[in-house]
C-alpha positions as YAML, in Angstrom:
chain: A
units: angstrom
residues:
- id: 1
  name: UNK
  ca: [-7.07, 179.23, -19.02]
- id: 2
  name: UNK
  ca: [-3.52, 178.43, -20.00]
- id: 3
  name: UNK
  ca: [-2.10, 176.18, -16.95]
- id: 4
  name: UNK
  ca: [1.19, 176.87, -15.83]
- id: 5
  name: UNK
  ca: [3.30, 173.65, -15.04]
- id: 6
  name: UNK
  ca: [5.60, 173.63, -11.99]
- id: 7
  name: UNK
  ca: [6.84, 170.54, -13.94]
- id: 8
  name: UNK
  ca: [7.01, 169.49, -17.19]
- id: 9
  name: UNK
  ca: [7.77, 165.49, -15.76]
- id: 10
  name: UNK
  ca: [4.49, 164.10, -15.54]
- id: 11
  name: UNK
  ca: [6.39, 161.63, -12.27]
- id: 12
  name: UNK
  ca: [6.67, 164.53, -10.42]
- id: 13
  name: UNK
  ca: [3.02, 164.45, -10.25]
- id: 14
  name: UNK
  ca: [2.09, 161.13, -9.07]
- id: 15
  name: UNK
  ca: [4.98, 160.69, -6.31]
- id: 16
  name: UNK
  ca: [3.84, 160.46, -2.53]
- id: 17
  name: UNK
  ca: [4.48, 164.02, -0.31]
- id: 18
  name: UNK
  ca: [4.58, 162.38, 3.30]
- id: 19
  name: UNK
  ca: [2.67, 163.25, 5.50]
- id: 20
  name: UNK
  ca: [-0.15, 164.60, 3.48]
- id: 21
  name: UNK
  ca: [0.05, 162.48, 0.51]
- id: 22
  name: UNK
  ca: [0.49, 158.67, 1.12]
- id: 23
  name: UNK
  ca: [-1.00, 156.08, -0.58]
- id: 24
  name: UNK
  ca: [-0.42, 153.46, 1.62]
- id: 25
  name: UNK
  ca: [-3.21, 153.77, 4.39]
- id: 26
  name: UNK
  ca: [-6.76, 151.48, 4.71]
- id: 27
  name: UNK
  ca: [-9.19, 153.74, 3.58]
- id: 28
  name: UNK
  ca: [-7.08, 155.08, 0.73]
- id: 29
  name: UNK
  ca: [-6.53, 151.84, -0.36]
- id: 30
  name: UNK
  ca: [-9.88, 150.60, 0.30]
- id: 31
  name: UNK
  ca: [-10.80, 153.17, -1.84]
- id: 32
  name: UNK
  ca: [-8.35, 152.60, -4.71]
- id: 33
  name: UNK
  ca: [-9.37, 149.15, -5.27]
- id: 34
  name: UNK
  ca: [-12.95, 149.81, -4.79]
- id: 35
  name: UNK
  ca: [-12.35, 152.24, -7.63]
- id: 36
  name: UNK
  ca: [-9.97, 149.82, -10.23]
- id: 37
  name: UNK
  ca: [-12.25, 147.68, -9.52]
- id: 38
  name: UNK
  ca: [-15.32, 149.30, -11.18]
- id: 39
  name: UNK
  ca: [-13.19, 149.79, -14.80]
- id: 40
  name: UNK
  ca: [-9.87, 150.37, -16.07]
- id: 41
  name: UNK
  ca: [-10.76, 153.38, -17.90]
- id: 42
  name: UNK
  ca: [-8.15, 156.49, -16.73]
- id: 43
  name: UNK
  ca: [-10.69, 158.83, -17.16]
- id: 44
  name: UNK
  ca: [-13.70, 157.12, -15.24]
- id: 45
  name: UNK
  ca: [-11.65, 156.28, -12.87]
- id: 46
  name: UNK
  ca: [-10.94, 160.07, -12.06]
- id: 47
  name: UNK
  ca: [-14.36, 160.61, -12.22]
- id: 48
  name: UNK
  ca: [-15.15, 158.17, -9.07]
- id: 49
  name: UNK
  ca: [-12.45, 159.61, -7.18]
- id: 50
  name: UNK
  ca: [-13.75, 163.30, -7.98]
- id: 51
  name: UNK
  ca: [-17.09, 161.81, -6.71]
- id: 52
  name: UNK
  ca: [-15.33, 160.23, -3.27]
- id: 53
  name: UNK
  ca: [-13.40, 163.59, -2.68]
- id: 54
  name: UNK
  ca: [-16.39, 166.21, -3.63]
- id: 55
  name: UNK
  ca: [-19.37, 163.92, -1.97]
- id: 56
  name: UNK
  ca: [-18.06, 161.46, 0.82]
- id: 57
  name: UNK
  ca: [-15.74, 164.14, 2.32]
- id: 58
  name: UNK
  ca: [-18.25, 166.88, 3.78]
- id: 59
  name: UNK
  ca: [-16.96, 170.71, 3.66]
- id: 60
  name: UNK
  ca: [-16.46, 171.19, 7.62]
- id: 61
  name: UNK
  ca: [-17.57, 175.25, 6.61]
- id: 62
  name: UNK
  ca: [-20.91, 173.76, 5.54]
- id: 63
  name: UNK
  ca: [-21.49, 171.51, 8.36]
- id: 64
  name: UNK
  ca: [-19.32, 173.96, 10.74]
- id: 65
  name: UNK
  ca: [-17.78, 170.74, 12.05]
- id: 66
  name: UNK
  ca: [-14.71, 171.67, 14.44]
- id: 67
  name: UNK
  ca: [-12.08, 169.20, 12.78]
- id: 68
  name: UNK
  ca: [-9.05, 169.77, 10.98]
- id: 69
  name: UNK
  ca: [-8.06, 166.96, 8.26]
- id: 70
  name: UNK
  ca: [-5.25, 167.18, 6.16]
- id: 71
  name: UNK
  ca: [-4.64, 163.79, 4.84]
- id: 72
  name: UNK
  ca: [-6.49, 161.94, 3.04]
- id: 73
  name: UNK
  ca: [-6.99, 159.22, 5.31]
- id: 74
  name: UNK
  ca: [-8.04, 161.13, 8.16]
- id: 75
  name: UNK
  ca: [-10.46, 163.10, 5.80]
- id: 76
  name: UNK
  ca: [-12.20, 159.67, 4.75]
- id: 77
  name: UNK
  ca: [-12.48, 158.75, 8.08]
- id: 78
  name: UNK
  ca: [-13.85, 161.50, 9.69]
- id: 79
  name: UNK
  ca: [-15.94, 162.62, 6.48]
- id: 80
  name: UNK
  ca: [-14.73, 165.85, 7.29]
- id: 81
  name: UNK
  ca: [-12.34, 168.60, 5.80]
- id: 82
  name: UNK
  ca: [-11.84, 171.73, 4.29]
- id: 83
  name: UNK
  ca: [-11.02, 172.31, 0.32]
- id: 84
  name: UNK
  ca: [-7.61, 171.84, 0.93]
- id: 85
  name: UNK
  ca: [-8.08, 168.54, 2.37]
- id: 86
  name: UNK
  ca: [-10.37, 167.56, 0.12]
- id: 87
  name: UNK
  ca: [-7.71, 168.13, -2.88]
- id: 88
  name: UNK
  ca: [-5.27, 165.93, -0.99]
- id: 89
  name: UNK
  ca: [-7.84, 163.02, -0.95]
- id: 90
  name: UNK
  ca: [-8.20, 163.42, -4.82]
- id: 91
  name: UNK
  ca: [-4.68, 163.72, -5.48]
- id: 92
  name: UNK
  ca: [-3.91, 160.68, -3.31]
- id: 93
  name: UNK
  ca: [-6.76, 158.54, -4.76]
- id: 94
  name: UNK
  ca: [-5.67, 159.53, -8.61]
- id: 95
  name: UNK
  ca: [-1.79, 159.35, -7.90]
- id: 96
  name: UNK
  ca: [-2.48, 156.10, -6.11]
- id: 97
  name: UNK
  ca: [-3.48, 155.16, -9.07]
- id: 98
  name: UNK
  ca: [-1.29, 156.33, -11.10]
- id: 99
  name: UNK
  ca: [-3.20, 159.29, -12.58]
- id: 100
  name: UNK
  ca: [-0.82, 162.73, -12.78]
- id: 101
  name: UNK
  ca: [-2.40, 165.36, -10.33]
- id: 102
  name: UNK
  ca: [-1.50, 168.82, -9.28]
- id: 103
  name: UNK
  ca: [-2.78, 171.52, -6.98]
- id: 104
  name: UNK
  ca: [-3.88, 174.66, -7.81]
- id: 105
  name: UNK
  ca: [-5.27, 177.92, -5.66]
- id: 106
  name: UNK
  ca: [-7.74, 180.26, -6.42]
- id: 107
  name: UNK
  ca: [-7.99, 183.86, -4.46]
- id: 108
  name: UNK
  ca: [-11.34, 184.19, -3.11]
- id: 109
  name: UNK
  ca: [-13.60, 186.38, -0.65]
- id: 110
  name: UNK
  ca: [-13.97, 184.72, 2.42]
- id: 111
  name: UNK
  ca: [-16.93, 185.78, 3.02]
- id: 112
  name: UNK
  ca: [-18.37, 186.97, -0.15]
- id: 113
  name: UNK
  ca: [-17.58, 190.98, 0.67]
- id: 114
  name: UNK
  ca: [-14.63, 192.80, 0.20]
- id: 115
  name: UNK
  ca: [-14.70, 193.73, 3.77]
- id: 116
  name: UNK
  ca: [-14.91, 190.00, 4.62]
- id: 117
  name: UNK
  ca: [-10.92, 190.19, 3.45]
- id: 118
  name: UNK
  ca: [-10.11, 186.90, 0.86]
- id: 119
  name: UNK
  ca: [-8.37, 183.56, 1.34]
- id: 120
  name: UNK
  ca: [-6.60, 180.57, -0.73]
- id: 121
  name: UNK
  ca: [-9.55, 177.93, -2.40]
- id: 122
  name: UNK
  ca: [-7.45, 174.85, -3.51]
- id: 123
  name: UNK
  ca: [-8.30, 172.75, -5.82]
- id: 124
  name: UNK
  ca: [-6.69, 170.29, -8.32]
- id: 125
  name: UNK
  ca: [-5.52, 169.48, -11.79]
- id: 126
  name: UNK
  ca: [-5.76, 166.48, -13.79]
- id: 127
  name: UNK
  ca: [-3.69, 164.97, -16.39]
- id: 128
  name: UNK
  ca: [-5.55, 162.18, -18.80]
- id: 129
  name: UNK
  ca: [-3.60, 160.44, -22.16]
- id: 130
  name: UNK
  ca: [-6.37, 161.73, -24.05]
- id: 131
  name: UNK
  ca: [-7.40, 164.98, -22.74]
- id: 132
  name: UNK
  ca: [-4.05, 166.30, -21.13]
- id: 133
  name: UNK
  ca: [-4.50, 168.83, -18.11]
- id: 134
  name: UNK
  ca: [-7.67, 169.91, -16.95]
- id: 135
  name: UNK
  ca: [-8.77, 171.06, -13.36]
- id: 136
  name: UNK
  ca: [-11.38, 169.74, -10.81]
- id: 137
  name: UNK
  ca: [-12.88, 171.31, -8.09]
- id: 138
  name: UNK
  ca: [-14.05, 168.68, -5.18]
- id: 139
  name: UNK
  ca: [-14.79, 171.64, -2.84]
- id: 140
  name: UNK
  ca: [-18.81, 169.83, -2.16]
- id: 141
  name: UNK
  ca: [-21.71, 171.51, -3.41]
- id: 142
  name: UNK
  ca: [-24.55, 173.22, -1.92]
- id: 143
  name: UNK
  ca: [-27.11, 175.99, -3.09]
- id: 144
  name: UNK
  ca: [-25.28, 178.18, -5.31]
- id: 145
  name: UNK
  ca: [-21.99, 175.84, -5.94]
- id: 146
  name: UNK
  ca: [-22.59, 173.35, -8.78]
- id: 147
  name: UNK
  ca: [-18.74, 171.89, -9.16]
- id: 148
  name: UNK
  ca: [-18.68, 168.59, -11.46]
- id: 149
  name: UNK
  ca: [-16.48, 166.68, -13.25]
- id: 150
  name: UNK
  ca: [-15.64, 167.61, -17.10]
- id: 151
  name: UNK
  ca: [-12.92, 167.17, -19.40]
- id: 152
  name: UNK
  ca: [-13.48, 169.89, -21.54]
- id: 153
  name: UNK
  ca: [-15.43, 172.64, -19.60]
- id: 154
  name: UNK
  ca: [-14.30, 173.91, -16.37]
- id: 155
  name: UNK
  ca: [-17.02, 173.57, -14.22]
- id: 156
  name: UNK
  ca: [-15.56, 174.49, -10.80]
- id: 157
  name: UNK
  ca: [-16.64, 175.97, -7.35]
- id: 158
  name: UNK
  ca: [-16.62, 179.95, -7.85]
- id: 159
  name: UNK
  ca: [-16.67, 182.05, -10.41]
- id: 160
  name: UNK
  ca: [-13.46, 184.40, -9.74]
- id: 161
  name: UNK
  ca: [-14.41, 187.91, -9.95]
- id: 162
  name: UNK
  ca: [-11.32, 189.64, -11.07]
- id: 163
  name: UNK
  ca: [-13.31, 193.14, -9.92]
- id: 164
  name: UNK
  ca: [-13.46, 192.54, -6.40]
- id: 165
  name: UNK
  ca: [-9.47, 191.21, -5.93]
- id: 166
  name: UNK
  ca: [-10.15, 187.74, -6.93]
- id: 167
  name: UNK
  ca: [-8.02, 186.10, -8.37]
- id: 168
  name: UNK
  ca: [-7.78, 182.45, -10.29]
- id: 169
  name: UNK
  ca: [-3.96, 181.04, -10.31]
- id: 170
  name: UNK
  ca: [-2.94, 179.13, -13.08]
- id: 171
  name: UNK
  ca: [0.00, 177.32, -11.26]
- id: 172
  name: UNK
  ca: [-0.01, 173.40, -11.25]
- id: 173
  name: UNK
  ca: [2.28, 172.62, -8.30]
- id: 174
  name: UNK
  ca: [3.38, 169.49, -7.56]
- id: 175
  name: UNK
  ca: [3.32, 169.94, -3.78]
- id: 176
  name: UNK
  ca: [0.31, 171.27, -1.53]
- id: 177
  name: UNK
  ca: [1.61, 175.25, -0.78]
- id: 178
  name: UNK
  ca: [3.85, 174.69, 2.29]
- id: 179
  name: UNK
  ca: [2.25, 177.97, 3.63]
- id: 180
  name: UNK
  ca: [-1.32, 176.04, 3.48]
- id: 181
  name: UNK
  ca: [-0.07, 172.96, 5.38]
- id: 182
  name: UNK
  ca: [1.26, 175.25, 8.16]
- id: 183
  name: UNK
  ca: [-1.99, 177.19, 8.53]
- id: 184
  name: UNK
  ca: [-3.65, 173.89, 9.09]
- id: 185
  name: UNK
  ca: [-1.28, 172.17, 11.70]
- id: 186
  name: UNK
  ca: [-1.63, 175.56, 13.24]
- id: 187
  name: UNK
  ca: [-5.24, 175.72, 13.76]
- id: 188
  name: UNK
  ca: [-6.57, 174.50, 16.78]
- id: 189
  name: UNK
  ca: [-10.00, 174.27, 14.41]
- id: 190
  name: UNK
  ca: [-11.98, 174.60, 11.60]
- id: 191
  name: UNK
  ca: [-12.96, 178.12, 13.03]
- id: 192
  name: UNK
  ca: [-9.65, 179.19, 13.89]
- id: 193
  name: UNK
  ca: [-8.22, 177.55, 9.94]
- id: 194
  name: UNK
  ca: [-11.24, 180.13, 8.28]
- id: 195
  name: UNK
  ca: [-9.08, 183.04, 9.16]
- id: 196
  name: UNK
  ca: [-5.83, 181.31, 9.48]
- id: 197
  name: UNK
  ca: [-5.61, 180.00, 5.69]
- id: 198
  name: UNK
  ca: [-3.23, 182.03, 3.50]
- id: 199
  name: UNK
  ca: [-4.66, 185.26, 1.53]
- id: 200
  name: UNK
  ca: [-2.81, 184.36, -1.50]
- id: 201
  name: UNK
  ca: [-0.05, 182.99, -3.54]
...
């Protein structure tokens, strides 16, 4: 898929977005050096923030855990958040580091049926030296979802299926959608935030 750029300014992609982007918290930090740390390599070090956002962060729809995260340092600490929160802690990790990231949205059934209606999946995309864009999907994995990290195949959450309504975006925006951050402040839940998130773009 050809990606469509909100911006062609690579800074507009590593700036903070207060509240739900900031840098300067514990765990994100923590988490940042942990990660320089290990190697100064741009694209491994996307890689172990793929791996904190996908694995460490557990999808509150699997584990049907009532809280709503939104930032990444709330979503660290509780282990807990939906794929929109989990995009935030890989964009904060990789633009704390430097590393040009953007969000993206898929259209998807919510509950696999047409019937079931359909609902925003975010996810993110990546900019390397080498590789340019590419996008990542730290949604979490379980039977059936086999997301990982690649540079040069997508290998993301769902497969869209253009024949029942789906639909994959390919916007890079620089911002989280603002009608995705209201859905979450609004919901008192995670059960309430399964119906409230946006249907699409």
């Amino acid at each position: 898929m050809k990606l469509l750029l909100e911006s062609t300014h690579l800074e507009d992609y590593v700036r903070e977005i207060p509240p739900v982007i900031v840098f300067d918290t514990p765990l994100v930090k923590e988490k940042i050096r942990a990660i320089e740390a290990q190697t100064s390599s741009p694209e491994e070090r996307a890689r172990l923030a793929f791996l904190v956002a996908r694995d460490e962060v557990h999808h509150s729809f699997d584990t049907k855990n009532a809280a709503v995260t939104i930032n990444a340092e709330d979503a660290l600490e509780q282990h807990e958040g939906i794929c929109f929160a989990k995009s935030h802690v890989l964009a904060t990790l990789l633009r704390g580091m430097g590393i040009p990231t953007g969000f993206c949205y898929q259209r998807v059934l919510r509950k696999g049926t047409v019937e079931s209606g359909y609902a925003l999946h975010g996810l993110n995309a990546v900019h390397l030296p080498d590789v340019g864009w590419f996008r990542l999907d730290p949604r979490g994995n379980k039977p059936g979802i086999d997301a990982q990290f690649s540079t040069t195949e997508e290998r993301l959450a769902y497969p869209i299926r253009e024949a029942l309504g789906e639909v994959d975006y390919p916007n890079v925006f620089t911002k989280p959608l603002p009608a995705v951050i209201a859905s979450m402040v609004d919901s008192k839940d995670s059960f309430e935030l399964f119906f409230k998130r946006p249907e699409a773009l």
